[in-house]
Structures are given as structure tokens and as C-alpha cells.
N, C-alpha and C positions, 0 to 999 in steps of 0.2 A: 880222720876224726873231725875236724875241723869244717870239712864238706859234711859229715852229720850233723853236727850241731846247726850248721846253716840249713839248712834241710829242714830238721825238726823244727827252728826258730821260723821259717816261715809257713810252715804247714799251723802249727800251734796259736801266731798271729793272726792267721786265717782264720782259723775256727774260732779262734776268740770273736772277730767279727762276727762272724756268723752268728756266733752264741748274743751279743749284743742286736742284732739285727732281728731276729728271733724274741730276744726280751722287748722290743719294742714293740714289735707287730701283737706281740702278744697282749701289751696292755689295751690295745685299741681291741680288742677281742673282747676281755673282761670287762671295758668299759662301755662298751655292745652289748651284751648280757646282763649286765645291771642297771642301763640304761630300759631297755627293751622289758625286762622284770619288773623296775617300778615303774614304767609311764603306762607300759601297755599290757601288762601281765604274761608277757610271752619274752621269756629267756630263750636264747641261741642254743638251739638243742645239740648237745656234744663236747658244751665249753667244759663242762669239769672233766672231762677225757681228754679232751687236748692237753688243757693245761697241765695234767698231770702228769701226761708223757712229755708235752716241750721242759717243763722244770729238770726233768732227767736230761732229758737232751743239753739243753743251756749249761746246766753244771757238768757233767761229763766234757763237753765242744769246752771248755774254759781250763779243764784240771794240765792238762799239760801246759800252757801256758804259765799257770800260777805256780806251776813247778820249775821251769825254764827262767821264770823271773824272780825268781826268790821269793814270792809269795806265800808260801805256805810258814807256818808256825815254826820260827826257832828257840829254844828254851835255851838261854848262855852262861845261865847262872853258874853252872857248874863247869862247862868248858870254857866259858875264860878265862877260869883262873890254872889252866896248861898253856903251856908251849904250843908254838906254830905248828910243830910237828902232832902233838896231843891233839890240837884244836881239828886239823886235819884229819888222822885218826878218826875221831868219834864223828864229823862230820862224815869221812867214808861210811862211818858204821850206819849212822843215819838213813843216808843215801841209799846203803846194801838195804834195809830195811824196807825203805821205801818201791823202794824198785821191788823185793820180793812180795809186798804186800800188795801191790798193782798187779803185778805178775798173775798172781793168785786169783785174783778178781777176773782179769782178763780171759785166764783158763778156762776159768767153771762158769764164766758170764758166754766164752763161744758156743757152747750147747746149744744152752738156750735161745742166742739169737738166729742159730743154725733151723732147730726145731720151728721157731715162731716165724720164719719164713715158708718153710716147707711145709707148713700147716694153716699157713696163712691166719694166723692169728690176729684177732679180734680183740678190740675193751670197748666195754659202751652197747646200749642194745637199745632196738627201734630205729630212728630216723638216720640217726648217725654214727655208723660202727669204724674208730678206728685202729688203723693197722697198728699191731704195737711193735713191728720187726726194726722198725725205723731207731725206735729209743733199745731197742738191745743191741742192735749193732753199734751204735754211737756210743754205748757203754764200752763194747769192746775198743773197739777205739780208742775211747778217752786212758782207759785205762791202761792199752798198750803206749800209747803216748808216755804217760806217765812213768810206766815203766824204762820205756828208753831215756825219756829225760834225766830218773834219777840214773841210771846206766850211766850216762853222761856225767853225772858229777861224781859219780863213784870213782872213775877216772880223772875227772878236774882234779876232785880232792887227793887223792895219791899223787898225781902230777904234782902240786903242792908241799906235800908234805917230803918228798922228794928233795923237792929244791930249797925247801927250809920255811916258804911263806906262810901266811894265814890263809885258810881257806877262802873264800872267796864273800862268802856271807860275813865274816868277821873284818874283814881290812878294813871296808869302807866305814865300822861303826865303832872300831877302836885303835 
């Protein structure tokens, strides 16, 4: 278990970079196109396609990460006032949640990034048509990520509630 979590921790690191690397390149794009728009009335033909598939990309390459770090949304109002064990508990439940709601995504999103390869699929028309298989796959991706990550706490949090601790989002803030 412990060899996946390392696993997943730097695969997830990874693509968090990537995703950061990616948002960077990206602003010097936009700031090409709106530059190019008002000096010389000629915008960078393709920008609002790109952009609109790297935003996909960028968020997707980040989501297992934010999951891996405890980044995503905890609401405690109501589970802290249980038991370690309780707290545990409903953080499993969380986790089981999570993980099936990524799951879900992951399924019904491989079709289509299956199809938009095989079909070689296109957004954008005229000078610059591009590929969009790139951001469905990275969907898949992101969102099996996700789903193993919360996998992974699903497991933490039982490990926990086992041995009588607080889960692992709570120790450090109470």
C-alpha cells in the first residue's frame, strides 16, 4: 500500500507541474493575442481553442494532486463534534464518495476520449484546427487519479479508525 501511495504521490506531483508549466506558457499566449489584437488588429488565430482545451487539461493534470494533499473542501462542523472513530467513519464515507464520483467520470469520459482519437477529432475551423483527444484523455486520467487517491484514504481513514486516531485531515487542526 505504501508503494502506491508513493507511486501516486509522485506521478500526481508531476502533473501538478506540468499543469503549472502549462498555465504559464499559456499566459504568454493570451498575452500574444491581445497584444497582436490591439496593436495590429491580427489576434493569434486558434487562441480561444487552445485555451479552452489547456483549462481542461491544467485542472484535470492538478485534481489528484489536490486530493493527495488535502486540498479539496472539508466541511467539520458536524464531524467534529464525534469520536475519532466517528470522525474516521464519515471521513471513509467521504472518501467512498469521492472515489465513486471520479470513478463515474472516468468511465463514461473513456468513450469518448477512445472515439475523439479514432476519429481524430477536431475544435476550431480554418487556420488552426485543434486535436481535442489530448484534453479527453487527460480527463481520464485526472479523474482515475482521483479516484485512486481517494481509494487511498478510504483505506487511510479505516486504518485510523481502527487503531482509535483522528483521521488524518483532522489531527493536525484539532
Amino acid at each position: 500500500m505504501l508503494l502506491l501511495q508513493n507511486l501516486i504521490d509522485r506521478i500526481t506531483k508531476s502533473l501538478l507541474v506540468i499543469a503549472a508549466v502549462l498555465a504559464f506558457l499559456l499566459c504568454f499566449l493570451v498575452v500574444a493575442d491581445v497584444l497582436g489584437r490591439v496593436l495590429f488588429n491580427s489576434p493569434i488565430k486558434g487562441t480561444t481553442e487552445l485555451v479552452s482545451l489547456s483549462i481542461v487539461i491544467i485542472c484535470f493534470l492538478q485534481t489528484g494532486f489536490a486530493i493527495r494533499s488535502g486540498g479539496m473542501l472539508n466541511v467539520d462542523m458536524f464531524t467534529s463534534k464525534l469520536g475519532a472513530r466517528g470522525q474516521c467513519v464519515m471521513a471513509a464515507i467521504g472518501a467512498l464518495g469521492g472515489m465513486l464520483f471520479f470513478g463515474i467520470i472516468c468511465y463514461g469520459a473513456s468513450d469518448g476520449a477512445l472515439h475523439a482519437f479514432m476519429a481524430n477529432e477536431f475544435e476550431g475551423e480554418g487556420a488552426l484546427r485543434v486535436p481535442v483527444w489530448p484534453a479527453k484523455f487527460v480527463l481520464v486520467l485526472g479523474t482515475f487519479l482521483a479516484s485512486v487517491s481517494y481509494f487511498l484514504m478510504v483505506i487511510q481513514h479505516i486504518a485510523h479508525g481502527l487503531r482509535g486516531d483522528l483521521p488524518e485531515q483532522y489531527s493536525s487542526s484539532h
